[in-house]
C-alpha positions as CSV (number, residue, x, y, z in Angstrom):
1,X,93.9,68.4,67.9
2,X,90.8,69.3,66.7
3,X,91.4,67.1,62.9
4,X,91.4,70.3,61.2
5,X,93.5,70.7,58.1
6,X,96.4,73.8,58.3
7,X,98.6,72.2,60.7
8,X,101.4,72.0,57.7
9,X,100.5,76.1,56.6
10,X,101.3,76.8,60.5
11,X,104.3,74.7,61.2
12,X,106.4,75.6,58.1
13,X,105.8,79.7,59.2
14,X,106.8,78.9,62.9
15,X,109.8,77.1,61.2
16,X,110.6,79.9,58.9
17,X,110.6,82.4,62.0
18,X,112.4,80.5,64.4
19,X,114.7,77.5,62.9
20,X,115.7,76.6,66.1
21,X,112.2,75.8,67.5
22,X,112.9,72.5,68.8
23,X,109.4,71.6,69.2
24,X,108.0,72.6,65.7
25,X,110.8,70.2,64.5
26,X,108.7,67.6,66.9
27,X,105.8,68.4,65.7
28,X,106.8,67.7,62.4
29,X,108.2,64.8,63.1
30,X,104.8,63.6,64.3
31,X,102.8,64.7,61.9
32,X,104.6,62.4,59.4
33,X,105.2,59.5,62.2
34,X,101.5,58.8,62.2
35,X,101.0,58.8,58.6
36,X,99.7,55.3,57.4
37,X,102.5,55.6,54.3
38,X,105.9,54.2,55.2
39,X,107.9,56.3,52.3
40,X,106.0,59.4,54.7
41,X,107.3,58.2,58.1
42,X,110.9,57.9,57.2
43,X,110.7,61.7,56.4
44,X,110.5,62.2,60.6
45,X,114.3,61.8,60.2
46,X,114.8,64.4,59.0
47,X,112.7,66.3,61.4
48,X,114.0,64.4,64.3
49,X,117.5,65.4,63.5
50,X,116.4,69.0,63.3
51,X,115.2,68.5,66.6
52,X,118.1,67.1,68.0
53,X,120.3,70.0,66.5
54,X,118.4,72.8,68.1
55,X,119.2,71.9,71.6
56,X,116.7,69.9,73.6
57,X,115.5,70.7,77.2
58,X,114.6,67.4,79.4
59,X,111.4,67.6,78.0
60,X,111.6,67.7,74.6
61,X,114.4,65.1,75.2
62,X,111.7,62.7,76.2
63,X,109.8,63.5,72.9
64,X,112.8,62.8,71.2
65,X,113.0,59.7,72.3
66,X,110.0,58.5,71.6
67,X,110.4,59.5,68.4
68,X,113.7,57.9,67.7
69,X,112.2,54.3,69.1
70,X,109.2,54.8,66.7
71,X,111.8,55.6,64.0
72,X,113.8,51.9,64.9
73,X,109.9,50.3,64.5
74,X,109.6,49.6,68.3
75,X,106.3,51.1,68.5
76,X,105.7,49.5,72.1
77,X,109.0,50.8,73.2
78,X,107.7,54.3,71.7
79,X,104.2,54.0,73.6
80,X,106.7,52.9,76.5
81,X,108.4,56.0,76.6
82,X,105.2,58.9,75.3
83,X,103.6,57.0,78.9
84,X,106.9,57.8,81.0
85,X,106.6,61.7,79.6
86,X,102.5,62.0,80.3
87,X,103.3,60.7,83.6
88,X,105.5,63.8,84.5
89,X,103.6,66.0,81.8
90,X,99.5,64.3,82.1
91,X,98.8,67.9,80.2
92,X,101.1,67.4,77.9
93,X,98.4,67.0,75.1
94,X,100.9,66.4,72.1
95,X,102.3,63.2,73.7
96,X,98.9,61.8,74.3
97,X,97.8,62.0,70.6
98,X,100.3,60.5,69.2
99,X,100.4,57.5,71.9
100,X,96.3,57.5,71.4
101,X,97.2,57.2,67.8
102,X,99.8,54.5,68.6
103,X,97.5,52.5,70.3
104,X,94.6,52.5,68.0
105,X,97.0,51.4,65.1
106,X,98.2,49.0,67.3
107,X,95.1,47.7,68.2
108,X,95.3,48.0,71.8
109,X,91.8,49.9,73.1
110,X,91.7,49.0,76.5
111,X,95.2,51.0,76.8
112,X,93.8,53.2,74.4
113,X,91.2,54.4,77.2
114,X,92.8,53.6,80.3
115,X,95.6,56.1,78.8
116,X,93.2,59.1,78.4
117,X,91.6,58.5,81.6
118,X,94.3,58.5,83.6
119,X,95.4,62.2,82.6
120,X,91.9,63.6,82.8
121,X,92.0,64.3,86.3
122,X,94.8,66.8,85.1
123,X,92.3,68.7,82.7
124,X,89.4,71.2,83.5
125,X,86.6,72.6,81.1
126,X,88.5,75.9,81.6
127,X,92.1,75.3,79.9
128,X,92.8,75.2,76.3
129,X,92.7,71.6,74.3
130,X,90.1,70.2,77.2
131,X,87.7,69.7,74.4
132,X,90.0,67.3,72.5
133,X,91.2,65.6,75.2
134,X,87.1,64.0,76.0
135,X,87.4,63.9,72.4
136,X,90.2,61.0,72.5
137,X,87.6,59.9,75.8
138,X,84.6,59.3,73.8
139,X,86.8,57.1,70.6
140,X,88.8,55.1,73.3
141,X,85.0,54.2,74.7
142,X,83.6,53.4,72.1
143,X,86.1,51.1,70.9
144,X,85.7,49.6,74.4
145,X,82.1,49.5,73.2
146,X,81.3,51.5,76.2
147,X,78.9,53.2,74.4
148,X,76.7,55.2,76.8
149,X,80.2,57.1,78.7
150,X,81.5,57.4,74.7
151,X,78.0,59.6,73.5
152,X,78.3,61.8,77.6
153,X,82.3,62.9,76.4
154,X,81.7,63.3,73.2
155,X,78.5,65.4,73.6
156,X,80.3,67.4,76.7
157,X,83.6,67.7,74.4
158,X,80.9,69.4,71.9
159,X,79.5,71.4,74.5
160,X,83.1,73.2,74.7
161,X,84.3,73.2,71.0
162,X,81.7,72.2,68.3
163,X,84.3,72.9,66.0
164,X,86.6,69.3,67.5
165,X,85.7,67.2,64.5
166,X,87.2,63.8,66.4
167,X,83.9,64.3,68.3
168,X,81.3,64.3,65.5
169,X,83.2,61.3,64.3
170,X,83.3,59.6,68.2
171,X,79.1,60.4,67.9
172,X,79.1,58.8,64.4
173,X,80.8,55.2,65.9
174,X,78.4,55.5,68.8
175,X,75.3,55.4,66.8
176,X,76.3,52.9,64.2
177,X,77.5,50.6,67.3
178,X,73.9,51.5,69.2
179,X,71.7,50.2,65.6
180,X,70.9,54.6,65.5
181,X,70.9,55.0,61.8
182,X,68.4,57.5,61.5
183,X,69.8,59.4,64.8
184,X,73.2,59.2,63.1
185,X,72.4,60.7,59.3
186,X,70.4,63.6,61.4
187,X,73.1,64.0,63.8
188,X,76.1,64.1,61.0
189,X,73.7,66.4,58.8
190,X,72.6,68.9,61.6
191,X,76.1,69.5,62.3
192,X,77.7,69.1,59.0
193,X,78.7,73.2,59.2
194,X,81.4,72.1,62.3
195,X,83.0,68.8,60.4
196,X,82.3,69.0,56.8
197,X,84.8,71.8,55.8
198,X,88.6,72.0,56.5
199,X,88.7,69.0,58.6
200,X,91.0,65.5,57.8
201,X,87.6,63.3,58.5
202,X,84.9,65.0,56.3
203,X,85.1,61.9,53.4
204,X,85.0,59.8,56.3
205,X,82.4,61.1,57.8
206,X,79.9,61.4,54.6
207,X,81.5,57.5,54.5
208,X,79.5,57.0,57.8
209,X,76.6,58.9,56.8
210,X,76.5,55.8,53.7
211,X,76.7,53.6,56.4
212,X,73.9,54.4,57.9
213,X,71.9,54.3,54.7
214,X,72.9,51.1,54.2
215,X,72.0,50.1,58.0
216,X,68.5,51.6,56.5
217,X,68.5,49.2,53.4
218,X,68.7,52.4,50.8
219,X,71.3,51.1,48.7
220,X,70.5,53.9,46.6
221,X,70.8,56.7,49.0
222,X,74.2,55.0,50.7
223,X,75.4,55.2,46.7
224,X,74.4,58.9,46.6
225,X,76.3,59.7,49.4
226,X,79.1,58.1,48.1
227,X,79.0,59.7,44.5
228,X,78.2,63.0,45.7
229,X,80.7,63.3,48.7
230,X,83.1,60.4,48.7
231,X,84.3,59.8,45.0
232,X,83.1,63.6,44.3
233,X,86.7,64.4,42.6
């Protein structure tokens, strides 16, 4: 939730000590779902049919399905069905990544946003996950190029978790979209201890950070970045 790598480390020990955890099996059928490499997606079968085996409740039934209709390429029918299960479950925070990630592959912000929104009312500062739920807030936002709501979640998401790395990165599109350079290479940099180690978006972020360089006109410094932090390996 928080785009920190060890995800995989956890799942395959909750698998190990209960085989019959239906929703690890979901879990790992998500995680390769939303890769961006077919060959990787068609390994949720596998996962799915785990699932399937250990005996679903009506819940889990629901994720199922979504899964399933992702698996037969209906991603609307998919997003369709993750929007039926956040209805009866709005804190079910699992089903809203994955439709959040559905709809930003798919290109669709405004449902992006108005499908966040409509389960905060669910969430308080005081239960677990709250911080990556404004998280998804502030991206869907700022994709809507609300820009000035986008920088309040993502700032109050930080307020509760520095450590939510989707937030950092929401902050990064806020400034580039605002003409912020300098603001955004001393925001990434000041706080470069929360997103810049064990997280899936620390080359992306640096990425930004060369942005912003060249939003500056210093070719050479943008290069730097890239050098040092991008193509590093």
């Amino acid at each position: 939730q928080r785009w920190r790598i060890g995800a995989d480390l956890l799942l395959d020990r909750a698998l190990l000590e209960a085989p019959g955890f239906t929703m690890a099996h979901v879990l790992g059928a998500y995680l390769t779902l939303l890769s961006r490499d077919p060959a990787r997606v068609r390994l949720a079968r596998t996962a799915h049919a785990n699932a399937r085996a250990s005996g679903a409740n009506p819940r889990e039934q629901m994720h199922l399905a979504a899964i399933r209709t992702a698996l037969d390429d209906d991603y609307e029918g998919a997003k369709t069905r993750l929007a039926a299960l956040l209805d009866a479950f709005p804190r079910d925070v699992l089903a809203l990544q994955v439709a959040h990630a559905f709809d930003h592959a798919t290109g669709e912000t405004e449902r992006m946003a108005a499908r966040v929104a409509s389960v905060l009312p669910a969430w308080s500062p005081s239960m677990p996950g709250h911080a990556s739920v404004l998280a998804m807030h502030a991206f869907s936002l700022a994709e809507c190029d609300d820009t000035a709501r986008a920088e309040r979640a993502a700032r109050e998401a930080l307020d509760l978790d520095p450590f939510d790395a989707r937030a950092h990165h929401a902050l990064a599109h806020v400034c580039e979209m605002t003409g912020r350079a300098e603001a955004g290479i001393r925001g990434l940099l000041d706080t470069r201890a929360y997103w810049a180690i064990g997280t899936t978006v620390a080359t992306h972020c640096w990425w930004h950070i060369a942005l912003f360089h060249l939003a500056r006109d210093d070719a050479a410094g943008a290069v730097s970045i890239y050098d040092e932090h991008v193509r590093a390996a």
